[in-house]
Wavefront OBJ file of the C-alpha trace (Angstrom):
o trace
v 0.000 0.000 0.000
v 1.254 3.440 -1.345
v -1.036 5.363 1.279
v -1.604 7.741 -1.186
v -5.621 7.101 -2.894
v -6.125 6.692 -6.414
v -8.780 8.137 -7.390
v -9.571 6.600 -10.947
v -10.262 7.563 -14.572
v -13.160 6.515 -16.883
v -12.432 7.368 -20.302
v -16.142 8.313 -21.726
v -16.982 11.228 -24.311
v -15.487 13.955 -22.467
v -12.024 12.717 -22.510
v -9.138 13.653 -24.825
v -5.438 12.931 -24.911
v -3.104 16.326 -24.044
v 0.458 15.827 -26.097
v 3.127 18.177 -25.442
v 6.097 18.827 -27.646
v 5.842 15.805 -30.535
v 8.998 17.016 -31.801
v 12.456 16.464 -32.910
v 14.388 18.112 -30.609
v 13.091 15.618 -27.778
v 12.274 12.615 -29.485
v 14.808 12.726 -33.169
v 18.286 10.811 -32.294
v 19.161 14.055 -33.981
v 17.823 16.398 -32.077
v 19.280 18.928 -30.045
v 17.694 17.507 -26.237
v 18.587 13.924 -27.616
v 22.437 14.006 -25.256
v 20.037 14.447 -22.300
v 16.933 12.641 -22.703
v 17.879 9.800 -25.145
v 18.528 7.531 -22.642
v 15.121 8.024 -20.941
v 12.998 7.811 -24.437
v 14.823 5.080 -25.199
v 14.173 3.387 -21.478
v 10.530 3.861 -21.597
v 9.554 3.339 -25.503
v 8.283 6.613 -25.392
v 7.955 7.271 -29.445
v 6.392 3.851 -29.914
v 4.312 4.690 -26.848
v 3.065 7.736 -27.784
v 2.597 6.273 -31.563
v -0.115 3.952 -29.876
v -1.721 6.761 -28.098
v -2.443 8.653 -31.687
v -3.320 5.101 -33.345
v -6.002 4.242 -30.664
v -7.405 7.891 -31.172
v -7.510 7.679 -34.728
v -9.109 3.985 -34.198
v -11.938 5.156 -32.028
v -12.483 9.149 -33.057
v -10.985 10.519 -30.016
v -9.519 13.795 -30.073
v -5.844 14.671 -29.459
v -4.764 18.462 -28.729
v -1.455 19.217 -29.208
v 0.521 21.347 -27.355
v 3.845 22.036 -28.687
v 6.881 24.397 -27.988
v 8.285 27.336 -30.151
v 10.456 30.250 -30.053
v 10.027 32.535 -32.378
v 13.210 35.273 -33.019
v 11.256 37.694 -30.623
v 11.996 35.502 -27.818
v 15.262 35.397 -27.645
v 15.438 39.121 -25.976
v 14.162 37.007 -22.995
v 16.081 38.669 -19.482
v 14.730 35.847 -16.794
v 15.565 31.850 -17.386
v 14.885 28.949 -15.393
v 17.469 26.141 -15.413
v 16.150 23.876 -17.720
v 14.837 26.469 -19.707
v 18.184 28.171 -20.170
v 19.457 25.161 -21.149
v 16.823 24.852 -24.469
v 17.737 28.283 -25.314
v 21.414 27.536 -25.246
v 21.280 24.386 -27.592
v 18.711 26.269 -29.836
v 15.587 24.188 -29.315
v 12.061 24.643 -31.282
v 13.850 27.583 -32.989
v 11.405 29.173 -35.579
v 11.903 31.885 -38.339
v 8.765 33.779 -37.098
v 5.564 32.910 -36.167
v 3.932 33.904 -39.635
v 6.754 32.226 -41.282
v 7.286 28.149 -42.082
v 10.366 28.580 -44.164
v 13.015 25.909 -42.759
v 10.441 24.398 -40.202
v 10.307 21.128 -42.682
v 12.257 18.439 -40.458
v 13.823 21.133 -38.334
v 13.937 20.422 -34.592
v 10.874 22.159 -34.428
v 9.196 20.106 -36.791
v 7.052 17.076 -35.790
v 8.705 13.591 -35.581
v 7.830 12.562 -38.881
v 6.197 9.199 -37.947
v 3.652 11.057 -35.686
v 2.609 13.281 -39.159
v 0.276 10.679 -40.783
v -1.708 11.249 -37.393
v -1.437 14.684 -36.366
v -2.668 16.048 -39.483
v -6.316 14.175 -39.487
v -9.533 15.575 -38.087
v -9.437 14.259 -34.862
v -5.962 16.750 -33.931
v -6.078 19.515 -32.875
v -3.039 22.024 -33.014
v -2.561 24.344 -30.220
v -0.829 27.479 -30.288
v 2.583 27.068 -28.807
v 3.281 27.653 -25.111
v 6.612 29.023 -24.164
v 8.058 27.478 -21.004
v 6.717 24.971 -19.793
v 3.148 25.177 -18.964
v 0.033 25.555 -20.972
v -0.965 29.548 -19.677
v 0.552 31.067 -22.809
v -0.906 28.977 -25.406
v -4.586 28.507 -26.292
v -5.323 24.326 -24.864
v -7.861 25.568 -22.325
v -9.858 27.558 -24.431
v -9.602 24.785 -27.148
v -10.577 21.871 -24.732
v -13.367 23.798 -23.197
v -14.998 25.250 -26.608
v -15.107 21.270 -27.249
v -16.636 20.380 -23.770
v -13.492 18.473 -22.949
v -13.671 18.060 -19.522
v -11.197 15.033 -18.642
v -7.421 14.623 -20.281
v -4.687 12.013 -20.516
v -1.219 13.771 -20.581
v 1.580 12.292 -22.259
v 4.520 13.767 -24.435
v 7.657 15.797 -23.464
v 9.031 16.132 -21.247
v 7.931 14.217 -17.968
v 8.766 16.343 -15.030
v 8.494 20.073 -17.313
v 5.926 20.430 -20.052
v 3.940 17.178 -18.682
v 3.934 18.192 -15.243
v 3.370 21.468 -15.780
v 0.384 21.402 -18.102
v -1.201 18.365 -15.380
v -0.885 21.309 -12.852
v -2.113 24.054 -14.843
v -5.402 21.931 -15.959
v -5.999 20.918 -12.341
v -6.148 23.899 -11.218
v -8.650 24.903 -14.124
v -11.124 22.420 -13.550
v -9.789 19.118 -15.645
v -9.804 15.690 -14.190
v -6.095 14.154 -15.471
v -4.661 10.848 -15.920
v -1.097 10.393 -17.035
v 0.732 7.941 -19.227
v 3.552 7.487 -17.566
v 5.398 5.682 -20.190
v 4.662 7.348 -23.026
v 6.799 10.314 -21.831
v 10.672 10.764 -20.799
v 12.767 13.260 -19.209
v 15.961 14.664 -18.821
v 18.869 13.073 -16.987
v 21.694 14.972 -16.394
v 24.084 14.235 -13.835
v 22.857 13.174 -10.110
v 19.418 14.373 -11.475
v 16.515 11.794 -12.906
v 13.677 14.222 -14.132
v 11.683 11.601 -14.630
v 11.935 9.887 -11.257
v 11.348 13.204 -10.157
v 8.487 13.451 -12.303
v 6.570 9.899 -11.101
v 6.204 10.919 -7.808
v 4.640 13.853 -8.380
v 2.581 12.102 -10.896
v 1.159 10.038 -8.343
v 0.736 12.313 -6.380
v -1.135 14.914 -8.619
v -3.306 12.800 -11.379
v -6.286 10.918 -10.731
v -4.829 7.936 -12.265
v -1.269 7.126 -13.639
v -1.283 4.578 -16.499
v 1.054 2.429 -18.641
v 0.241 3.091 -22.162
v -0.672 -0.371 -23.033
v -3.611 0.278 -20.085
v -4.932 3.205 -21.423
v -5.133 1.854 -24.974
v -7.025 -1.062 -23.658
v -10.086 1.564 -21.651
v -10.096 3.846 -24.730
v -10.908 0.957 -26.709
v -13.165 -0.275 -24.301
v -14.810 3.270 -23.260
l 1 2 3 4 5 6 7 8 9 10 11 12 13 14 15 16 17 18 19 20 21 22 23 24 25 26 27 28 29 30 31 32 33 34 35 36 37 38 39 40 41 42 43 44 45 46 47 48 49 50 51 52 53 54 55 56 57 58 59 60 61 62 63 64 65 66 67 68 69 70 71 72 73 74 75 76 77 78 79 80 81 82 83 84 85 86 87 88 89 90 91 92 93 94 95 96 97 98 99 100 101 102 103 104 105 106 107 108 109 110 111 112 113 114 115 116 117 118 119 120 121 122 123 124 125 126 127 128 129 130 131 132 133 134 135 136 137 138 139 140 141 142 143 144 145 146 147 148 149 150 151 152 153 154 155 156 157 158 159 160 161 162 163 164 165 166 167 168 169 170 171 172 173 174 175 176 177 178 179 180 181 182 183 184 185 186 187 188 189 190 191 192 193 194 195 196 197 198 199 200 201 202 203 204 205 206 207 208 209 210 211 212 213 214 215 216 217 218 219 220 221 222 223
């Protein structure tokens, strides 16, 4: 016994998947967040993972919103950085031309992973504007989940104990009952520090139910 309660998560209607930051620079062997996180994609199966998140929704019409990170050339006059944030300034990550402008996003770090494409751009996906540290208050994902009467979300994505956490916060505290997939995200380890250990506790301790991927594909198809 954890002594901590699990609430519990029934997928029904109301409930759509939340991915943050489908992108190269996390999940690309090329990308520039690959030295850091590889290990822990690699660890968890988090592409293939999140590939069977998007094939289940296409399956059974369920919606998917992304959420996904850019910086646009306006941003980089930023004065105030977090640690991990400096960090994805320094090596250049989600780096746009402008935010009018597409012209070298085409398999850039920014760009999607390209085996998530065939999914992301059907009906059922929604694209969110992009949020800019870690947490969903800058883009437009509550507005777009409410308009749709969204109510309930599975997180996954990148990366576990930043964007992930920080959008399962931010929706809490909106309203949204969250589950997590706890495998089909990843984190950063660097040194002494495990992001995603870091990040499972306070899973746990936040969501209303923390799955493995192949769980949550199993009540989606059986919702």
């Amino acid at each position: 016994m954890s002594g901590i309660p699990d609430p519990g998560f029934t997928f029904d209607e109301h409930t759509a998947i939340v991915m943050t930051d489908p992108q190269n620079d996390f999940l690309n062997p090329n990308g520039a967040a690959w030295p850091v996180v590889g290990k822990s994609v690699t660890e968890n199966n988090t592409v293939e993972n999140m590939e069977a998140l998007f094939k289940v929704a296409a399956e059974t019409n369920m919606l998917v919103f992304i959420s996904p990170h850019y910086y646009y050339p306006s941003d980089k006059g930023w004065q105030i950085e977090g640690a991990l944030e400096k960090l994805m300034h320094d090596i250049h990550m989600y780096e746009r031309t402008g935010i009018l402008n597409l012209e070298g996003f085409e398999g850039s770090g920014a760009d999607f992973l390209d085996q998530f494409k065939k999914y992301i751009y059907q009906d059922n996906v929604i694209q969110c504007h992009a949020h800019k540290v870690f947490g969903p208050e800058t883009n437009d994902l509550v507005l777009q989940l409410r308009k749709r009467h969204i109510n309930q979300v599975l997180m996954c994505g990148m990366s576990a104990n930043l964007c992930v956490e920080s959008h399962t916060r931010e929706l809490l505290e909106t309203g949204f009952k969250v589950a997590i997939a706890k495998d089909a995200t990843a984190a950063a380890i660097v040194g002494e520090y495990d992001g995603y250990k870091a990040a499972l506790t306070n899973f746990r301790m936040l969501a209303s139910h923390v799955y493995t991927t192949a769980e949550a594909v199993e009540a989606i198809k059986s919702r």
